[in-house]
MARLUMDREN-101364 format. One line per field, with one value per residue (C-alpha): residue number from 1; chain; x, y, z. Coordinates in steps of 0.02 Angstrom, whole numbers. Example, Ala and Ser with C-alpha at 12.3 -4.5 7.8 and 13.67 -1.06 7.14 Angstrom:
2
num <- [1/2] .
chaine <- [A/A] .
x <- [615/684] .
y <- [-225/-53] .
z <- [390/357] .
//
This chain:
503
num <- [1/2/3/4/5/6/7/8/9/10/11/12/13/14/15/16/17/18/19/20/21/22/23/24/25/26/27/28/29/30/31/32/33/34/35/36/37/38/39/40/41/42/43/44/45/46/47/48/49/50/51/52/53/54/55/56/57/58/59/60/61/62/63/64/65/66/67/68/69/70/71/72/73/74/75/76/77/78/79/80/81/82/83/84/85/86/87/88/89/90/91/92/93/94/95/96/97/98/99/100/101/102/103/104/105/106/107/108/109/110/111/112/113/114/115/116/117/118/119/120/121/122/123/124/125/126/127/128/129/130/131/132/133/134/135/136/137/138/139/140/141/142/143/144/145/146/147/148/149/150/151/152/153/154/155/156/157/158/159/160/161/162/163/164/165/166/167/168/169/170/171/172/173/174/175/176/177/178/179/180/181/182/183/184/185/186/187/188/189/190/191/192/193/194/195/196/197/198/199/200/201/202/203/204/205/206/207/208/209/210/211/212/213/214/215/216/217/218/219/220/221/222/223/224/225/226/227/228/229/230/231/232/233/234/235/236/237/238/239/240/241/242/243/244/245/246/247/248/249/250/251/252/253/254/255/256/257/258/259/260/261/262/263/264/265/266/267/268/269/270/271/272/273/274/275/276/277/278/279/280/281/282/283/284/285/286/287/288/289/290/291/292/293/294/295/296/297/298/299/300/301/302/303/304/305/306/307/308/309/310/311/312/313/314/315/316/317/318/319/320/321/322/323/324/325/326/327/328/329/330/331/332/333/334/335/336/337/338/339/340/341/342/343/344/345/346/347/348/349/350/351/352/353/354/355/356/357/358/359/360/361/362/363/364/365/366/367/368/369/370/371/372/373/374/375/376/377/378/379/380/381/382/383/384/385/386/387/388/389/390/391/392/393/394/395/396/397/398/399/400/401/402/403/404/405/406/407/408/409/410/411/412/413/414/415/416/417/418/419/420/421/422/423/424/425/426/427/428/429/430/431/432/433/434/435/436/437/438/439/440/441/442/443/444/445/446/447/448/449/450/451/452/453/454/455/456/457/458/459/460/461/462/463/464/465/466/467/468/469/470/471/472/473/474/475/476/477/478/479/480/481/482/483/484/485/486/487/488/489/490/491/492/493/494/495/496/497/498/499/500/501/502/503] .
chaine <- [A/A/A/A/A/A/A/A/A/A/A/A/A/A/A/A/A/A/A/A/A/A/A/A/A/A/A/A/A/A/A/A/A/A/A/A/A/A/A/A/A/A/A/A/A/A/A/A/A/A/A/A/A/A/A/A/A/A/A/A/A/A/A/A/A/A/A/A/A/A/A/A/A/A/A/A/A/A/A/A/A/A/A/A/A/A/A/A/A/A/A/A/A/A/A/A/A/A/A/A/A/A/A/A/A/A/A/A/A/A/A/A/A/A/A/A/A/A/A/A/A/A/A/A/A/A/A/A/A/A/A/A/A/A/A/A/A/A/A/A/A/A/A/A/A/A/A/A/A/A/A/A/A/A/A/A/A/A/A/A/A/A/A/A/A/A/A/A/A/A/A/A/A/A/A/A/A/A/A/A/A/A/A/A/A/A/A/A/A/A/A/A/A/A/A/A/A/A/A/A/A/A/A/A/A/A/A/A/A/A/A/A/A/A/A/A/A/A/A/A/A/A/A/A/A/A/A/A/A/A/A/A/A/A/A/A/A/A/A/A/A/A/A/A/A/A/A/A/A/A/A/A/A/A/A/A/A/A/A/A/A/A/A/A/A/A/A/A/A/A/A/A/A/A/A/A/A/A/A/A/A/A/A/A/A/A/A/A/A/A/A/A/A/A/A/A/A/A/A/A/A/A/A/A/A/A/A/A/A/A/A/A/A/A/A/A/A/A/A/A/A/A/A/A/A/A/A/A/A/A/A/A/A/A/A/A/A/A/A/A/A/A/A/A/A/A/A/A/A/A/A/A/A/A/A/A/A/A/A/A/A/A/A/A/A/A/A/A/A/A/A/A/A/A/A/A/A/A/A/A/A/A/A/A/A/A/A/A/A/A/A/A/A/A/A/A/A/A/A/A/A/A/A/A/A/A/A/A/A/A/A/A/A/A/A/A/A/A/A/A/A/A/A/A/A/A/A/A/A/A/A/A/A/A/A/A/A/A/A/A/A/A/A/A/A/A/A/A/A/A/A/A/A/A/A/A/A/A/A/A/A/A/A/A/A/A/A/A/A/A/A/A/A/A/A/A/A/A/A/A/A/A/A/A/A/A/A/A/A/A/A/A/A/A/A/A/A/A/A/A/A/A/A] .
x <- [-4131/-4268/-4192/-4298/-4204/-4096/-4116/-4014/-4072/-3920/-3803/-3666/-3710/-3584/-3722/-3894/-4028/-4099/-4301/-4273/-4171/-4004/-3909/-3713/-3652/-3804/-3768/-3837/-3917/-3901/-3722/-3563/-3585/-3587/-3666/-3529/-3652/-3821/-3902/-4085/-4220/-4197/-4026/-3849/-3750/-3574/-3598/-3419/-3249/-3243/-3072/-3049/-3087/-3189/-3341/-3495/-3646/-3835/-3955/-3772/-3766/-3610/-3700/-3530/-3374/-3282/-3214/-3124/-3091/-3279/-3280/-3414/-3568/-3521/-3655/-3626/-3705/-3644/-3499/-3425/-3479/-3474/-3492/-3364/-3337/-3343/-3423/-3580/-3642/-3784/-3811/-3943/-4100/-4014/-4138/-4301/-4435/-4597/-4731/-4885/-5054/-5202/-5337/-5477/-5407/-5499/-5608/-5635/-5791/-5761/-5773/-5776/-5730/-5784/-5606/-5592/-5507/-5566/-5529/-5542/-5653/-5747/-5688/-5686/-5519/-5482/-5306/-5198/-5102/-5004/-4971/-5062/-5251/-5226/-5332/-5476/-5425/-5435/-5628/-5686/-5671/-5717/-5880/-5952/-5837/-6033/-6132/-6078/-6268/-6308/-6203/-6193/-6083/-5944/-5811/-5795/-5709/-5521/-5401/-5246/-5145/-4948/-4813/-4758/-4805/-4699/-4531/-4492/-4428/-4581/-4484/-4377/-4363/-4450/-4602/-4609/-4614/-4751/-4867/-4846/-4887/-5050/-5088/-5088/-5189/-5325/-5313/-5337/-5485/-5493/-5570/-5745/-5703/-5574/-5569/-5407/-5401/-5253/-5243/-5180/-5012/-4924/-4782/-4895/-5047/-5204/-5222/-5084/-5110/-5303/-5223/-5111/-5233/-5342/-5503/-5603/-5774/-5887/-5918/-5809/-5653/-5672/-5543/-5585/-5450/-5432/-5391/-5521/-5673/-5626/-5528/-5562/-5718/-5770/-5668/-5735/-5922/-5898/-5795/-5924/-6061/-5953/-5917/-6090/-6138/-5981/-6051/-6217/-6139/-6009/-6158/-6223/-6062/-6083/-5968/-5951/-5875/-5700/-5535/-5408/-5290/-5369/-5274/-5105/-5033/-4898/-4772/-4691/-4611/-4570/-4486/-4399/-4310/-4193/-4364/-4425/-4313/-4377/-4550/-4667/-4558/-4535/-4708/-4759/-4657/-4750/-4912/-4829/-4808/-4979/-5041/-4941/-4988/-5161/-5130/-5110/-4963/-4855/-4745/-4583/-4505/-4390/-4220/-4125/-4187/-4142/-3971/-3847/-3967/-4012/-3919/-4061/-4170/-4074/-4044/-4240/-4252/-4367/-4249/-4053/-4139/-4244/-4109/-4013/-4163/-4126/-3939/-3973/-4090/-3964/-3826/-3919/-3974/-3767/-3755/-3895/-3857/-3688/-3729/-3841/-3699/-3760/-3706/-3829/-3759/-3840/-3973/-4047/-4126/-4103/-4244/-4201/-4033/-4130/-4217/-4060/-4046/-3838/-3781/-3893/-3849/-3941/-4113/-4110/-4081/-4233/-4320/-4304/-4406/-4548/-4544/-4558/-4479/-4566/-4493/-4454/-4566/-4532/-4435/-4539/-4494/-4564/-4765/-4748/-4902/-4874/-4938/-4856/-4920/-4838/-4704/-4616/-4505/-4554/-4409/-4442/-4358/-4384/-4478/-4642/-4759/-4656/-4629/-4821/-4904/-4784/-4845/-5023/-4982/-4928/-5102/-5081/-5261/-5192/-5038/-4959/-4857/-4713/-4660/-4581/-4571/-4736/-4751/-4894/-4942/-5095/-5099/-5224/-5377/-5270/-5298/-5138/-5137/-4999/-4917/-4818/-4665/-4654/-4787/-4751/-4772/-4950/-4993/-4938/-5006/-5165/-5267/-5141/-5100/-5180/-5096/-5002/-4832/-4730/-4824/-4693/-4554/-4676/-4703/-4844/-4787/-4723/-4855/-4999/-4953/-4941/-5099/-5165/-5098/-5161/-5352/-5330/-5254/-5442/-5553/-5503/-5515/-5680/-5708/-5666/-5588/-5397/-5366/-5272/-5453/-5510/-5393/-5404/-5241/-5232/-5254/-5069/-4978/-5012/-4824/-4744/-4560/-4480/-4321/-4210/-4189/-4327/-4317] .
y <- [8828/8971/9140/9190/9084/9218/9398/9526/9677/9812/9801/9833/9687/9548/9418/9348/9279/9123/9110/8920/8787/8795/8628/8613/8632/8715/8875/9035/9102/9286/9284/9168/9084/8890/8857/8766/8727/8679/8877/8863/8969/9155/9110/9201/9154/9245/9335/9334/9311/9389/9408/9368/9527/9622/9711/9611/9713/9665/9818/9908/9913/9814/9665/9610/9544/9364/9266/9187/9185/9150/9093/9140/9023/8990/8985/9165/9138/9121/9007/9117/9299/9388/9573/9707/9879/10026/10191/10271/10408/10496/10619/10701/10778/10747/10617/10705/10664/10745/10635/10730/10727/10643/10780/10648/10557/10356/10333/10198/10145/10180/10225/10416/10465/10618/10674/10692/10508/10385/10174/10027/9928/9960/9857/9878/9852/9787/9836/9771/9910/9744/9568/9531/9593/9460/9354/9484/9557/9397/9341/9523/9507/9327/9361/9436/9324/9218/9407/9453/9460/9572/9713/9683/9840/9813/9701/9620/9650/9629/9579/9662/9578/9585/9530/9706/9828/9799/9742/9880/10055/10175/10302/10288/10234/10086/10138/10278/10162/10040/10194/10275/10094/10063/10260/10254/10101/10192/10323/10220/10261/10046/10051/10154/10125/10053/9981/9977/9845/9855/9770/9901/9907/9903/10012/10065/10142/10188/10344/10433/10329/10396/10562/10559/10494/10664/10701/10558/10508/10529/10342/10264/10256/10152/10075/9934/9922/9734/9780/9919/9797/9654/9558/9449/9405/9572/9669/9540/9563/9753/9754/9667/9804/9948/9853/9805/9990/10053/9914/9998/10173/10075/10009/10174/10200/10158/10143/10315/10363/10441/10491/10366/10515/10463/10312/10281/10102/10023/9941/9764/9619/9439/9279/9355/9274/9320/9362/9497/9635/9584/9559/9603/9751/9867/9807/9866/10020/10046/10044/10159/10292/10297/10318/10449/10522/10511/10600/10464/10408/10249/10199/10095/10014/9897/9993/9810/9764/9933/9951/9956/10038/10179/10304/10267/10336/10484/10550/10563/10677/10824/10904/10892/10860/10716/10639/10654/10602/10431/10414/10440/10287/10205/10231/10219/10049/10014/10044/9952/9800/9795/9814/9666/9573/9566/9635/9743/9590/9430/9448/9362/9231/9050/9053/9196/9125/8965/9071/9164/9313/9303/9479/9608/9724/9603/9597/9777/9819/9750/9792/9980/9953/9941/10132/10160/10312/10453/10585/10541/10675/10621/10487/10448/10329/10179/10188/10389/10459/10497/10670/10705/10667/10561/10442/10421/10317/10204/10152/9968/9799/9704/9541/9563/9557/9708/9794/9817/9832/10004/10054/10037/10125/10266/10265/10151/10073/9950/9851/9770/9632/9534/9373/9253/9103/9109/9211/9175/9328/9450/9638/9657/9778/9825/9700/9630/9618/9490/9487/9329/9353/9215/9098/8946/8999/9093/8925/8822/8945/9010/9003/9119/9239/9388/9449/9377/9451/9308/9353/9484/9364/9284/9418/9528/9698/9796/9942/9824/9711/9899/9929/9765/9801/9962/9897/9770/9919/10006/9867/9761/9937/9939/9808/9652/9536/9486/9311/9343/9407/9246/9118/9217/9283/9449/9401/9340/9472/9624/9637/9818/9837/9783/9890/9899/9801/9654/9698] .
z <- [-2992/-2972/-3024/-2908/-2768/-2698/-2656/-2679/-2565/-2625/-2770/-2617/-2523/-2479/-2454/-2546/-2476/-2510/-2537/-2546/-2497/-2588/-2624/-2644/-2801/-2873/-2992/-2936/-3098/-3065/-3058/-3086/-2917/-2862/-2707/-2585/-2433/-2393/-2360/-2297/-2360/-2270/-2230/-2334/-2444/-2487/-2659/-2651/-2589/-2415/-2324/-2144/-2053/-2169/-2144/-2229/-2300/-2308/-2342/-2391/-2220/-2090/-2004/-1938/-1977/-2079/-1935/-2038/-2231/-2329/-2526/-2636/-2611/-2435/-2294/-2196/-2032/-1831/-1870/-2005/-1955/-1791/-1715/-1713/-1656/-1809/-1806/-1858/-1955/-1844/-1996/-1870/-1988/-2145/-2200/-2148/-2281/-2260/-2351/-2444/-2326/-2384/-2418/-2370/-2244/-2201/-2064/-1952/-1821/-1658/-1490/-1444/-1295/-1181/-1180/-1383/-1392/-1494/-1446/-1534/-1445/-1240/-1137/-932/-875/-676/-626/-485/-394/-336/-354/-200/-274/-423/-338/-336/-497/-567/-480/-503/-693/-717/-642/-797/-933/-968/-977/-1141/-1221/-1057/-1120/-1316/-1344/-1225/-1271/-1088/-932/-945/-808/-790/-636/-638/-531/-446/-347/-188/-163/-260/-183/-163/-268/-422/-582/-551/-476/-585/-733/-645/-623/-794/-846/-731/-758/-958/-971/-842/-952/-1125/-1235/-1254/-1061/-1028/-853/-725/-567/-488/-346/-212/-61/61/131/-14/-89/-245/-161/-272/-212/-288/-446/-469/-428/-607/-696/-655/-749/-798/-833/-680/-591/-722/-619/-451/-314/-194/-69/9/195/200/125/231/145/-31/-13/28/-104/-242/-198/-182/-341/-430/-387/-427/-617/-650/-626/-766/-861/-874/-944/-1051/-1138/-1193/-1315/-1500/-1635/-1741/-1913/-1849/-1931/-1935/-1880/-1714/-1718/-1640/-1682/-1611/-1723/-1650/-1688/-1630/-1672/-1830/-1969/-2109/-2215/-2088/-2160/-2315/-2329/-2183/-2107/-2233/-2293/-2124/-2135/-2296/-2190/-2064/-2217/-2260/-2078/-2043/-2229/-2146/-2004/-1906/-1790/-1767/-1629/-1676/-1494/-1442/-1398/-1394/-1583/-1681/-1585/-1705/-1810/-1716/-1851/-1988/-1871/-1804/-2003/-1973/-1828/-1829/-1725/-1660/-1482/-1533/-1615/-1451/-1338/-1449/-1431/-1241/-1232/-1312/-1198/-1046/-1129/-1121/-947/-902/-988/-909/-756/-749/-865/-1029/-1180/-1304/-1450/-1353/-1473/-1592/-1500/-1575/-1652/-1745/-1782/-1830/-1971/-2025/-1931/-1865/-1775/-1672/-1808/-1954/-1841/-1779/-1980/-2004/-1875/-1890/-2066/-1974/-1938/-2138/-2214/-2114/-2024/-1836/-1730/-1547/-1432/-1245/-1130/-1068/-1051/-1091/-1160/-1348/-1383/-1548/-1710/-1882/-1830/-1656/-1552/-1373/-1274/-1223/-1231/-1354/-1255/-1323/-1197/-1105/-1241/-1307/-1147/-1153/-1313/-1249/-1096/-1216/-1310/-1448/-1483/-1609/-1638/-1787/-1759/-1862/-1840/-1962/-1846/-1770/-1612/-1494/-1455/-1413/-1303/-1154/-1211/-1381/-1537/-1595/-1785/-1816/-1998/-2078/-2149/-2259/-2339/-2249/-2116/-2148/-2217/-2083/-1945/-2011/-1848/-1782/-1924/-1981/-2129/-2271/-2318/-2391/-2553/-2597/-2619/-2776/-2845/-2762/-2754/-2584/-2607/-2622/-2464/-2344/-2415/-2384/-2201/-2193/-2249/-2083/-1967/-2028/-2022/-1851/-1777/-1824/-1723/-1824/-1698/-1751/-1720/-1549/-1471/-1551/-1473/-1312/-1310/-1168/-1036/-963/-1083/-974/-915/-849/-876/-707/-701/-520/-370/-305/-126] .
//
């Protein structure tokens, strides 16, 4: 066997990780351990005796406890290990690590705004105000999808339907959440201009959602109303002239040298596996470091995936109040699941238990790597525009599409992706860089990967892999197109958080 066939993350840990297939009876080189069961590759194995009961330690952290009694060599996964109740440290500020700024910080080509912001690429977004102006949304945009060499320096005209709007209470959590949502991406320096399409009687009305978006580039924010047109063919023909004239403007904007501390990037993950705490999070987190280093900022999410976790985060805190802003989300996160009857632990998905992730605590673990080592210098809620600089928190769930269409909301003109079993996967108007966390899988799904990070587990060292990442965060916002954009992806992930009663 490989010595290099199991990982050992912390000289505490209860468990290894396997890089490769394991075979019964095989010896385990770096220790005096026989393998008893067949462990496949990112799966555990039990460096040693564990009693029924006891707590069992990957990252020298509790991912749950023995069900029953587990001999060294044995295969620790869902029939052997299961959640359990203990307390947490919150050790509020007591990790806060304030990393060196870059005298010279990178620079990137893009799009400068009139409003100091800088995007990624120009696109011209159409937004429904409600399901019922999909339709229009939908014609209004795929008018132009063939005019590409008309306008060479916008990126296209996006549509951005969803499935709310009404049905929904006209106040409330809800609708505030839908608006923040439609309102942010209005806002985001990705679109030179907007045209929000509604069809009238609805519970989300345009007008108060051009009201919060406030000052904007003259002509570049439009609303066609359905009833007040005449209906679809009306409203597509009208929304068609009032595009085609945002197009011309749109045009005008050229890519400029800018500081990358223009950048905010949002920091996500899908279809994990027991080598995403491993490899391509903490390389990621890695990346996340030298952003922030650069006077950049990053945006960790996904309240379901770093419960359990949360207190690596809070030892970050700026302050006692962010710290508390976190625990809040959590708990309301508590309620919430239990009143729809769930449970925060029916995570991991089985796919992630099918690549060796057992317990919500083992994913969210690794999933709070992504946020690197960097102190934490705000927590906002769903779709909340982030105002603070260095590295910050999103409240979202963890399904992906919901979950980065709030970070975009929020400003993020760039996300970074993880998956280690092959999430398909791009964001509306935002390119999606996705990262592999293991080489089969880049090798298997090239067309659909960006980045390499399985590399690390042969030998390639964790600083040059967040580097690598951080050269791709620089150069697809510059405009090189990230293999999402290529395949298409976008255009059915635009996908608000629907929170509260359908009515």
């Amino acid at each position: 066997m490989n010595p290099s066939s199991v990982i050992r993350l912390h000289a505490s840990d209860d468990v290894l990780i396997a890089t490769q297939q394991l075979l019964p009876a095989t010896p385990v080189p770096s220790g005096n351990l026989i393998v008893r069961d067949l462990i496949p590759p990112g799966h555990k194995v039990a460096a040693h005796d564990i009693a029924a009961g006891e707590a069992v330690r990957r990252y020298n952290q509790i991912i749950g406890f023995a069900k029953v009694n587990i001999a060294a060599g044995q295969h620790v996964h869902s029939h052997n290990l299961s959640m359990g109740e203990f307390s947490r440290d919150y050790a509020i500020g007591q990790g806060v690590r304030e990393l060196p700024k870059v005298e010279h910080p990178a620079t990137f080509m893009g799009y400068k705004r009139p409003n100091g912001k800088v995007g990624t690429r120009n696109y011209i977004g159409i937004i429904a105000s409600v399901n019922c102006s999909a339709t229009v949304v939908r014609a209004i945009a795929g008018h132009f999808a063939n005019r590409q060499t008309e306008f060479p320096n916008v990126d296209g005209v996006i549509a951005l339907p969803h499935p709310l709007g009404c049905g929904m209470g006209a106040t409330g959590e809800g609708m505030d959440i839908l608006r923040r949502t439609l309102v942010g991406y209005a806002k985001h320096p990705n679109f030179a201009g907007v045209l929000f399409v509604g069809l009238g009687c609805e519970q989300n009305q345009i007008a108060p959602l051009v009201q919060l978006v406030g000052d904007h580039e003259p002509d570049m924010l439009q609303s066609v109303v359905m009833q007040a047109e005449g209906g679809t063919t009306a409203a597509i023909k009208k929304g068609i002239s009032l595009v085609t004239a945002m197009l011309e403007r749109a045009n005008t904007y050229q890519r400029e040298a800018v500081s990358v501390s223009h950048l905010i990037v949002g920091l996500n993950c899908g279809g994990s596996d027991g080598y995403s705490g491993i490899t391509a999070n903490p390389a990621l987190g890695g990346a996340s470091d030298l952003l922030v280093a650069h006077g950049g900022t990053t945006i960790l999410s996904e309240t379901p995936e770093i419960y359990g976790a949360e207190h690596l985060l809070t030892r970050r805190a700026a302050s006692p109040e962010i710290a508390q802003k976190l625990i809040d989300r959590i708990e309301w996160w508590k309620a919430y699941t239990t009143r729809n009857g769930n449970q925060m632990d029916n995570n991991p998905s089985v796919g992630n238990k099918a690549g060796g992730l057992t317990t919500i605590l083992e994913k969210s673990l690794g999933a709070v790597a992504k946020g690197g080592t960097s102190t934490l210098n705000g927590v906002y809620q769903y779709a909340e525009q982030i105002n603070a600089k260095g590295f910050v928190y999103m409240d979202t769930p963890g399904y992906d599409p919901v979950s980065a269409t709030g970070q975009a909301a929020g400003g993020a003109q760039i996300i970074c992706f993880t998956t280690g079993r092959g999430s398909a996967f791009g964001c509306a108007g935002v390119p999606t860089i996705k990262l592999a966390t293991n080489n089969a899988l880049y090798e298997r799904m090239r067309d659909d990967m960006d980045v390499n990070c399985g590399d690390l587990i042969t030998g390639t060292p964790m600083t040059e892999i967040s580097q690598r990442i951080f050269d791709a965060i620089v150069r697809h916002a510059s405009g090189e197109k990230v293999r999402s954009e290529e395949l298409g992806y976008g255009n059915d992930e635009f996908l608000p958080w629907q929170v509260g009663a359908v009515m």
